[in-house]
N, C-alpha and C positions, 0 to 999 in steps of 0.2 A: 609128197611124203616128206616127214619133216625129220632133219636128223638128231633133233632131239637134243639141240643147244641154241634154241633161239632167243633165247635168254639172256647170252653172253653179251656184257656189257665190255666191248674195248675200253683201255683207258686214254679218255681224250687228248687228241693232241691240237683241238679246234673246240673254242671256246660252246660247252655242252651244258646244259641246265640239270642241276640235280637235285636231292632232296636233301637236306639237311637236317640229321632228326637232331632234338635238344627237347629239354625241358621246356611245359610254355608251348608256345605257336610255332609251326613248320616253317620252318624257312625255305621257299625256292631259291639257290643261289644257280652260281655258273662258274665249271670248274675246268681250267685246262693244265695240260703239260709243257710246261715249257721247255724242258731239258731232255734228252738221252742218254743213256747208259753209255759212260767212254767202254765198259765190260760186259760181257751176258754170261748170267749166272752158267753157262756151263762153256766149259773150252772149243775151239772149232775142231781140234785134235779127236776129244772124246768123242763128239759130235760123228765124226768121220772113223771113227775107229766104230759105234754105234753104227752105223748103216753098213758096214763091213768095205769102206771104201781104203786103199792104202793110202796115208796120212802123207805119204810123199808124192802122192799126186794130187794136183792143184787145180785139174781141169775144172772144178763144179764146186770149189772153193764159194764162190760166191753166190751160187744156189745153195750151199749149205747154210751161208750166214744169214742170209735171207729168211731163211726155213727157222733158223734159229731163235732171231728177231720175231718174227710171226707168230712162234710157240709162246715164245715168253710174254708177249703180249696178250693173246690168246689165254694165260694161265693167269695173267692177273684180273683177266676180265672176270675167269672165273671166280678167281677167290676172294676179289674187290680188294687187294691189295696189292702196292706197288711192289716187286721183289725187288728190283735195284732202287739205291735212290735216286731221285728226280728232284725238279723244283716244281713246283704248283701254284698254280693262283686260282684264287677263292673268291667271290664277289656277289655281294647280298645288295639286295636293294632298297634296306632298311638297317639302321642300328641296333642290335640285338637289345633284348629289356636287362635290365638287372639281373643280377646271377642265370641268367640263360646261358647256355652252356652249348657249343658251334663246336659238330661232331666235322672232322677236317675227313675228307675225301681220303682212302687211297694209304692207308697207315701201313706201316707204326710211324709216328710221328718223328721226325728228328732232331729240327727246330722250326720255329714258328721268326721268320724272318726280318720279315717290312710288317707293318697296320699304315693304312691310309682311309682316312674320310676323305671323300671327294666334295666338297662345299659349294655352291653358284661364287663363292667370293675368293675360292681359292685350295688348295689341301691343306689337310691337318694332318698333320704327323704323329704316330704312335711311336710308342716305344714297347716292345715285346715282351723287356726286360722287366718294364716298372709299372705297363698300364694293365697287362694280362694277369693271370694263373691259367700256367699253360700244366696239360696233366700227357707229357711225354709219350707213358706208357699204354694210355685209352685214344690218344690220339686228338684231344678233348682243349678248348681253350675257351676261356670268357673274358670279357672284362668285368676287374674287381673295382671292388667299394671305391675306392680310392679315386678314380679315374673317375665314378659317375659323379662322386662328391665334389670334386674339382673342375668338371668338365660344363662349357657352358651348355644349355640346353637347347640341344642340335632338336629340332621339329623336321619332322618330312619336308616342311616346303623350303627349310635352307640347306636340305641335300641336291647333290646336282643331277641327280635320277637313275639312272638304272647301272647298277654296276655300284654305288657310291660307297661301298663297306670294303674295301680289299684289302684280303691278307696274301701275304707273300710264304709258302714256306716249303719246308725239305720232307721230304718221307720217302722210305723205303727201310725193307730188309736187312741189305746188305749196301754196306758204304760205296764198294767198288767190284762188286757184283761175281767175284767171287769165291769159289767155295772156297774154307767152311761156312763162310756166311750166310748161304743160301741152304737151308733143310735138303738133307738128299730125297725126300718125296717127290720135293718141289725139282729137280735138278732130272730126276728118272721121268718125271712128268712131261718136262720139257725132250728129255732124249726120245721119250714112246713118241710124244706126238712129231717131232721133226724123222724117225725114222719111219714111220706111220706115211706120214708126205711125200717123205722122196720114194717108196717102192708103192704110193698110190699119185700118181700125180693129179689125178681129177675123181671127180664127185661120182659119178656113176660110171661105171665098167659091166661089159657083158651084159649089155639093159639091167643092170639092175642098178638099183640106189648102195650107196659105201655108205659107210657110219665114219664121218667125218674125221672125228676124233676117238681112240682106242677105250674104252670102259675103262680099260686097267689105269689108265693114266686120270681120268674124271674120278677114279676109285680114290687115286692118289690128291689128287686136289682137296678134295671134299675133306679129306685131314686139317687144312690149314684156311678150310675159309670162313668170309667172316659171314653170320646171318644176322638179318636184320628186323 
């Protein structure tokens, strides 16, 4: 029996292949995390005062951070966006065409950091600033006129093959993860489902199958996610 989230995409922290839609042809690139949140959008206090545990005892401290970590994670899969920020890297296997437009994984966007070509004769450096139009808000970046007009013409066979497009860059939510920065949806979502955990510790009780995660909290997701 299925509990009805098998769908949920974690956000990779081990180089995962993904779809990248744009104008023009699909791109399959490969997307990972390379960073951590130093914060998680909700405090370990509330967290503990949420489970009804007293805030001055420590014992399961670190089952609660645990649990915390795992929701939040857990919520971005749902929503397919990062709530803290991270850093990411992006890697195509081909030069994108003209005004094609590279939908970045995992938004809102916050900058778009490094561009690297990987060459057989060596890399080529971008610059973020002068070779893109990056669109912040869609989470959205190409390269412009400028760059192709100037640019020598790169052929598949002087890429140096898989991987050879990578972008470096930041997205999330919230800067330092937290609140206000993080929507209170998002924030009660993470609480349901970490209290949800610690008074279910496993998947099935009294032969029967658990509903993994609480409706009320997937109710809450479903406000802030992104469809595609």
């Amino acid at each position: 029996m299925s509990s009805g989230n098998d769908n949920v995409a974690i956000i990779p922290e081990v180089p995962t292949a993904i779809r990248i839609l744009s104008n023009g042809p699909i791109y399959f690139g490969t997307v990972v995390r390379n960073s951590q949140p130093s914060n998680e959008p909700v405090a370990l206090t509330t967290a503990k005062t949420h489970c009804r545990i007293d805030v001055t005892n420590t014992d399961e401290d670190a089952l609660i951070t645990l649990m915390m970590k795992a929701a939040r994670k857990f919520c971005e899969g749902i929503l397919r966006r990062a709530i803290v920020a991270s850093t990411f890297t992006l890697t195509l296997d081909l030069i994108p065409n003209y005004n094609q437009e590279i939908v970045l994984p995992y938004p809102p966007l916050i900058s778009l950091d490094t561009a690297t070509i990987h060459l057989k004769t060596g890399d080529q450096t971008l610059d973020p600033d002068v070779d893109f139009d990056v669109d912040l808000e869609n989470g959205k970046v190409k390269l412009n006129r400028e760059w192709y007009n100037h640019s020598p013409d790169l052929t598949p066979d002087l890429l140096k093959g898989f991987g050879a497009f990578e972008l470096n860059y930041t997205a999330g939510m919230a800067v330092d993860g937290r609140n206000p920065d993080v929507d209170e949806t998002i924030q009660l979502a993470i609480l349901m489902i970490v209290g949800h955990w610690y008074d279910h510790r496993d998947s099935i009780t009294e032969n029967r199958w658990m509903t993994e995660v609480p409706q009320g909290a997937m109710a809450l997701l479903q406000q802030n996610r992104i469809f595609f």
